[in-house]
PLY file of the C-alpha trace (Angstrom):
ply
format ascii 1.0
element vertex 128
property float x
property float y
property float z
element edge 127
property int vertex1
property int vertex2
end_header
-169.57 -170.77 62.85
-166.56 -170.17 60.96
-162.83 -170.18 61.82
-160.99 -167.12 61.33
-156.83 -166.25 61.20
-156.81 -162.70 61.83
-156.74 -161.05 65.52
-160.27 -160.69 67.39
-158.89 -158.25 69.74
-154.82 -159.42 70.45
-152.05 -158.00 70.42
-151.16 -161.03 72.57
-150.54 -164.57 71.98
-153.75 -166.74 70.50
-154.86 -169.52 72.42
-157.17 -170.67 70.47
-158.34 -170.86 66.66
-160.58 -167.73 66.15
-164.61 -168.23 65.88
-166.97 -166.25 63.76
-170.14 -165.52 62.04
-171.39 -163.73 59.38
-175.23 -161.91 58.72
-177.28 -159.46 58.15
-179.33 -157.16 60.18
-183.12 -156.77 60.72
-182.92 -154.36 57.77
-179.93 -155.73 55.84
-176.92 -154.51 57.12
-174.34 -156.55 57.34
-172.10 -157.69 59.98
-169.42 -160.15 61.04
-168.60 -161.23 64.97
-165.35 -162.61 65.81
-163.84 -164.52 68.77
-160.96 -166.27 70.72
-159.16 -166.64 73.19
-155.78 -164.63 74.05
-153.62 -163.90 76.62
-153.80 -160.16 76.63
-153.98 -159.08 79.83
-150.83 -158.07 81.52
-149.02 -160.97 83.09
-150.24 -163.13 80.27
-153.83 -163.47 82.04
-156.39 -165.17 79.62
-159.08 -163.35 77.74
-161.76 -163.56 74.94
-161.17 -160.91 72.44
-164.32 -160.17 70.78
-164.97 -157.95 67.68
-168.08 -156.67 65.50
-168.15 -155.15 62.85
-171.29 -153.48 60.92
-171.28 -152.24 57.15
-173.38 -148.94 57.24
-172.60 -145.38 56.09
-170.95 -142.86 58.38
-172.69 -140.88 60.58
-175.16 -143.45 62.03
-175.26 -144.26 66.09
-175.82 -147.65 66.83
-176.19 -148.78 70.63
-173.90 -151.83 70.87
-174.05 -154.36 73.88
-171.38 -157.71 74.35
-172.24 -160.27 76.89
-170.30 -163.50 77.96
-172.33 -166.04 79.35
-175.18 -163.73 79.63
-173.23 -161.25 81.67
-173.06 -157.82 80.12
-169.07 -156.38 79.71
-169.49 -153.82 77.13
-173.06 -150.95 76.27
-171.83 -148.11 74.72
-173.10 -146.16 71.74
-170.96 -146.43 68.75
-170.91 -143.91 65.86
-169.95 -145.33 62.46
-167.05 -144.01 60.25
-166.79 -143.78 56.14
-165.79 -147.74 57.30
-168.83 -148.63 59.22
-168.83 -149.45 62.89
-166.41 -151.40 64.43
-165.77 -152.42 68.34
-163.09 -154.43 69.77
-163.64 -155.39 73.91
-161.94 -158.26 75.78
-163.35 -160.66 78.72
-161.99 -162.64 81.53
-161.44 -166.16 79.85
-163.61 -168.35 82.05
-163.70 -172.17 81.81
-165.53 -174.35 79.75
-166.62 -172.96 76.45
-168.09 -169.32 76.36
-171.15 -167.95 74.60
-170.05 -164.58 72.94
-172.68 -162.37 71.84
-173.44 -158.73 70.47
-177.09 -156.82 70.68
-176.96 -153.65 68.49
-179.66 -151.30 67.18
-179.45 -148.48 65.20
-181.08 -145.39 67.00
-182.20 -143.71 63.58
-183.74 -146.92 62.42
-184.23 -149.62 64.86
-182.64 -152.05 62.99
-181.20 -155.23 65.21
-178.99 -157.17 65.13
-178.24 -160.49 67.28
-175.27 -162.38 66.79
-173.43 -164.76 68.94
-170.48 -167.24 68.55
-169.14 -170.12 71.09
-165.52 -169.79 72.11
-164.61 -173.64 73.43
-161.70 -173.29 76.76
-158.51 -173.67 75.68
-156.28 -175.49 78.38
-153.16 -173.93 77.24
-153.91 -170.30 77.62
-152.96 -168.83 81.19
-154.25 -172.42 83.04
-157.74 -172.29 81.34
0 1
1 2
2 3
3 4
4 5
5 6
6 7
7 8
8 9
9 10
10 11
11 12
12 13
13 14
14 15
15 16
16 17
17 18
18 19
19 20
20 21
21 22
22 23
23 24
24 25
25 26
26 27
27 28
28 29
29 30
30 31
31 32
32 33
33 34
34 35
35 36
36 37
37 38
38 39
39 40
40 41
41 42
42 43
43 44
44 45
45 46
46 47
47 48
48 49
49 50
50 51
51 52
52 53
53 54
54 55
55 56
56 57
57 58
58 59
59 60
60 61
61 62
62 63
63 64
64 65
65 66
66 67
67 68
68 69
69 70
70 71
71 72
72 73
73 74
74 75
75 76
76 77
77 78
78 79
79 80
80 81
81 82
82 83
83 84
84 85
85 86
86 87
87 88
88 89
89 90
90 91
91 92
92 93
93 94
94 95
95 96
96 97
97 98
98 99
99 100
100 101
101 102
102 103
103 104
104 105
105 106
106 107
107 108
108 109
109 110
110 111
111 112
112 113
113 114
114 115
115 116
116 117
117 118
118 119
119 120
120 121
121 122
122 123
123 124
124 125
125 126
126 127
């Protein structure tokens, strides 16, 4: 895991440092995953941005599922650009540290790719 400075999904304050981690697919694409906690939400409420991103050429679908904690809040399909893919979804902050993760597979190849990172609570961010 690596900390990051730039937003995982805020346009509101950071409340924590941000969390990453960096690979490659089942067929060698590569990816980054990136998360933290903010207090996006209107009235400040706390969240955990997270954000993927996949280096592939445009044009390719890729079916792209985040959990937190195990419990599914984002499976959509997402089509790439001439910049790859990229998603950016937010989570109830919940306490005690969080297990972010992201399932994606490419429906042309069937490439996977698993990634997770673990956001710690941060007391100072909307009571959590």
């Amino acid at each position: 895991m690596v900390a990051f400075t730039g937003p995982a999904s805020a346009s509101g304050r950071p409340c924590s440092p941000g969390f990453s981690t960096i690979g490659v697919g089942s067929q060698g694409s590569p990816y980054i995953l990136k998360a933290k906690q903010d207090d996006d939400e209107p009235g400040g409420s706390p969240v955990v941005g997270e954000e993927f991103e996949i280096k592939v050429p445009a044009g390719q679908v890729w079916q792209v599922t985040f959990a937190d904690n195990g419990v599914i809040f984002f499976d959509q399909p997402s089509t790439s650009t001439v910049d790859g893919i990229r998603e950016v979804h937010a989570a109830p902050s919940q306490p005690g540290t969080q297990h972010m993760t992201v399932h994606s597979v490419s429906r042309a190849t069937g490439e996977v790719i698993d990634a997770f990172v673990d956001v710690p609570a941060a007391p100072n961010c909307g009571g959590h």
